[in-house]
C-alpha positions as CSV (number, residue, x, y, z in Angstrom):
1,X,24.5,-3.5,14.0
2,X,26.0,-6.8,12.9
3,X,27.8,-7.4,9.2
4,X,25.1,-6.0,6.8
5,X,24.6,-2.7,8.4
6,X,28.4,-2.3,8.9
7,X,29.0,-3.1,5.5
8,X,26.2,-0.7,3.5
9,X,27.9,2.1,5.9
10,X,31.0,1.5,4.8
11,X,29.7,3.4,1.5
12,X,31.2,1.5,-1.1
13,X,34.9,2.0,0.0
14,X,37.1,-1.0,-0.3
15,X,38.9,0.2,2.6
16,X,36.5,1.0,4.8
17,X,34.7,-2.1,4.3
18,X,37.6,-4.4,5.0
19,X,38.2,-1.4,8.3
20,X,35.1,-3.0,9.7
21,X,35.0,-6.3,8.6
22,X,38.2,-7.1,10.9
23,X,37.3,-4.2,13.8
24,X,36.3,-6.7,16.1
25,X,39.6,-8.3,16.6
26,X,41.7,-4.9,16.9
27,X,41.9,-3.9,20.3
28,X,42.9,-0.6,22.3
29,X,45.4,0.9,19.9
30,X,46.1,-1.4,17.3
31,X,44.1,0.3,14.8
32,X,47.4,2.6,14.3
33,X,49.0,-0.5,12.9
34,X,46.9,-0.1,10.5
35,X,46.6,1.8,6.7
36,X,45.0,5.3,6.9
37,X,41.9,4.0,5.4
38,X,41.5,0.9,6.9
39,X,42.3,3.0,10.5
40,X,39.4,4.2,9.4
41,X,36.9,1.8,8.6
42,X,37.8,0.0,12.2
43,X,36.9,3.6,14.1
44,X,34.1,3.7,12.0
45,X,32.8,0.4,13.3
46,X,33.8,1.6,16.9
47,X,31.6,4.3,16.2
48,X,29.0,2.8,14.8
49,X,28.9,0.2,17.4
50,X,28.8,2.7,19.9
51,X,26.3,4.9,18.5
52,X,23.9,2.6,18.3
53,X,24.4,1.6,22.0
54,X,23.5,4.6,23.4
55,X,20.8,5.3,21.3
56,X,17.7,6.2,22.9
57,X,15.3,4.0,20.6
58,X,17.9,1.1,20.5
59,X,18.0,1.7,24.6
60,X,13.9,1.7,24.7
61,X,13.7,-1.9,21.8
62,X,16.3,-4.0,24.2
63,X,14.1,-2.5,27.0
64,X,11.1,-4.1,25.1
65,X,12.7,-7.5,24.2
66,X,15.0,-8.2,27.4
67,X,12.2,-9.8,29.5
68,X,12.4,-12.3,26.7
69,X,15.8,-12.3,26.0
70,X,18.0,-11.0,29.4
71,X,21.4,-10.1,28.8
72,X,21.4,-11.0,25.2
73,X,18.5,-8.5,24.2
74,X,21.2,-6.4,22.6
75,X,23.7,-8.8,20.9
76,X,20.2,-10.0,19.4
77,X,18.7,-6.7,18.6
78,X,22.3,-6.3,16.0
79,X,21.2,-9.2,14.6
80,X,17.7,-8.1,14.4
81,X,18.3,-5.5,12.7
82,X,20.3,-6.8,9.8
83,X,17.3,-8.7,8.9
84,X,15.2,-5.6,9.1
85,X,17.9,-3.9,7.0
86,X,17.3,-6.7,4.2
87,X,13.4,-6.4,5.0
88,X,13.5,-2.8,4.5
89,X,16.3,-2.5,1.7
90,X,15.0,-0.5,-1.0
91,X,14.2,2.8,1.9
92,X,17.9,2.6,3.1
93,X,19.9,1.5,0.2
94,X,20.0,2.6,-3.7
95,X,22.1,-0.4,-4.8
96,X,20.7,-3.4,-5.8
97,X,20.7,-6.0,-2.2
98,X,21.8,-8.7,-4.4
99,X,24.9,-7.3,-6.0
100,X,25.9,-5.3,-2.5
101,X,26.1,-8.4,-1.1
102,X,28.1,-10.1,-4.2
103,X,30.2,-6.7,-3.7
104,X,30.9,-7.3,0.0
105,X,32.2,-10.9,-0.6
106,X,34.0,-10.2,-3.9
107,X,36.4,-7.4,-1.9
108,X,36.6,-10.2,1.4
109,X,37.7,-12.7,-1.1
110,X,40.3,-10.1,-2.9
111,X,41.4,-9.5,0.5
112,X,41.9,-13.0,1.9
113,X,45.4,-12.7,2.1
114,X,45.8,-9.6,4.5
115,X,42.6,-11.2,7.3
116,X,43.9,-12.8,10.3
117,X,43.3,-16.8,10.0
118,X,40.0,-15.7,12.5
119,X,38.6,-13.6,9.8
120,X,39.7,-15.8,7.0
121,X,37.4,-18.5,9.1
122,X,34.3,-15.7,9.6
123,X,34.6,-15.2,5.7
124,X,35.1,-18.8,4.6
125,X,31.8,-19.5,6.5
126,X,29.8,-16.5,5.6
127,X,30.4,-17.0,1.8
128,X,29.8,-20.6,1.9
129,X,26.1,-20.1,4.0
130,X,25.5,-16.8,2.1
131,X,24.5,-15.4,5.7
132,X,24.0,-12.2,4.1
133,X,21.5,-13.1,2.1
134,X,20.1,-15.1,5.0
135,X,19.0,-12.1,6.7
136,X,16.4,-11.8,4.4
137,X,13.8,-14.2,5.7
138,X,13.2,-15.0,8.9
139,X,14.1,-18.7,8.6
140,X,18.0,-17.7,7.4
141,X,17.9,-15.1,10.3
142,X,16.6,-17.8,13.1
143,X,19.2,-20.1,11.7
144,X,22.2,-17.5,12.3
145,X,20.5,-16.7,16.0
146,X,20.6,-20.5,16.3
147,X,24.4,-20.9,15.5
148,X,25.2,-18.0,17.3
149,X,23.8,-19.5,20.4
150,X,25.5,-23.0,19.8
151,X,28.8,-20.7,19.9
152,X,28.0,-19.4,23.3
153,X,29.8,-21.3,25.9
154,X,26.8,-21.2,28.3
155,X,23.4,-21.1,28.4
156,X,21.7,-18.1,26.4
157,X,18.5,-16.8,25.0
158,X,19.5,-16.0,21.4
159,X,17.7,-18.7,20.1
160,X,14.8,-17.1,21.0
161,X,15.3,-14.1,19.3
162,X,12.9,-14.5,16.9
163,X,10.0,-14.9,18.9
164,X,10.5,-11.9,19.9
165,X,11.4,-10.3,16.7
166,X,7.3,-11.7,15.7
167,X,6.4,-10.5,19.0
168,X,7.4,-7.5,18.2
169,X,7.8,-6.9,14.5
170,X,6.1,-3.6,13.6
171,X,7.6,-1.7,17.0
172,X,11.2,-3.2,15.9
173,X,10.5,-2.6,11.9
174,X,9.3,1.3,12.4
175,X,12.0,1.9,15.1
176,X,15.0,0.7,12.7
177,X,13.7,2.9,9.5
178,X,13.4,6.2,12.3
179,X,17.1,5.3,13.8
180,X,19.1,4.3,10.8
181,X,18.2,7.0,9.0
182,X,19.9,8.5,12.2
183,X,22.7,6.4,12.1
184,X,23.6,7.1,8.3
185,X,23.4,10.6,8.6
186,X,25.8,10.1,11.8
187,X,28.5,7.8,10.4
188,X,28.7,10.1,7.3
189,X,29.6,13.0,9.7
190,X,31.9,10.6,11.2
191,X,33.5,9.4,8.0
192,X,33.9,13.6,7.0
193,X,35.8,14.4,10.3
194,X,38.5,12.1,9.6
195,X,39.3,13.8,6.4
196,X,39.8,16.9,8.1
């Protein structure tokens, strides 16, 4: 899952949102430094993350697409998957993609001042290209691949994602509906045992 998913399962929590948005970036126990709430929105993404790693129909698409794409076939897939997300909106989402997005950036923005100078970067950029509104066609999603590649300090295959997306674009379309319908359910149980 890369930042659309993580933020529609962040169910409209400020917290929880911002929790994920800067996950990435908190290693071992440094979530405890952390706000209840916003402790929790960084598990949640640890969760998530993790979920959908071990997944048997995540496990069985990178299976599909790593001849194509190696190593990568999973760092791809998250990204992948957001566009199927914005494909596939109105089955997974009731509020409108358009104003989730606005949403998203409008609390980032709020926030500015309590992101690391990394995340403040991340945001800066992902406002300014509107990358989450790029995941909506395959063009804004091949261009995101493509910059994610150029970040890579060595050769990769991200750029050639996709192809393989095309390649494979009704087995990776029907799989995502099945699994995050899955994964919902899951981070929701997730998100209930912290309040215990």
């Amino acid at each position: 899952m890369n930042y659309l998913a993580h933020s529609v399962l962040s169910f409209n929590s400020e917290e929880l949102l911002l929790g994920q948005f800067i996950a990435d970036d908190v290693k071992g126990k440094q979530w405890q430094n952390y706000p209840k709430a916003i402790q929790h929105g960084i598990l949640l993404h640890r969760f998530i993350d993790d979920y959908t790693d071990n997944h048997e129909l995540v496990l069985a698409l990178k299976a599909l697409i790593r001849p194509q794409l190696g190593k990568y076939a999973g760092v791809a897939l998250d990204v992948l998957f957001d566009h199927a997300l914005s494909l596939r909106w109105e089955m997974h989402v009731v509020k409108n993609r358009s104003a989730a997005i606005q949403g998203f950036y409008d609390i980032l923005l709020v926030n500015e001042l309590h992101l690391s100078e990394k995340r403040r970067f991340i945001m800066r950029k992902m406002i300014e290209h509107d990358w989450m509104n790029m995941y909506h066609s395959k063009l804004g999603t091949q261009q995101i691949l493509q910059q994610m590649s150029m970040r890579v300090q060595h050769p990769n295959t991200l750029h050639l994602a996709m192809e393989s997306f095309i390649l494979y674009e009704n087995d990776i379309i029907s799989t995502f509906d099945v699994f995050f319908q899955q994964l919902h359910t899951a981070t929701r149980n997730k998100l209930d045992t912290f309040a215990t």
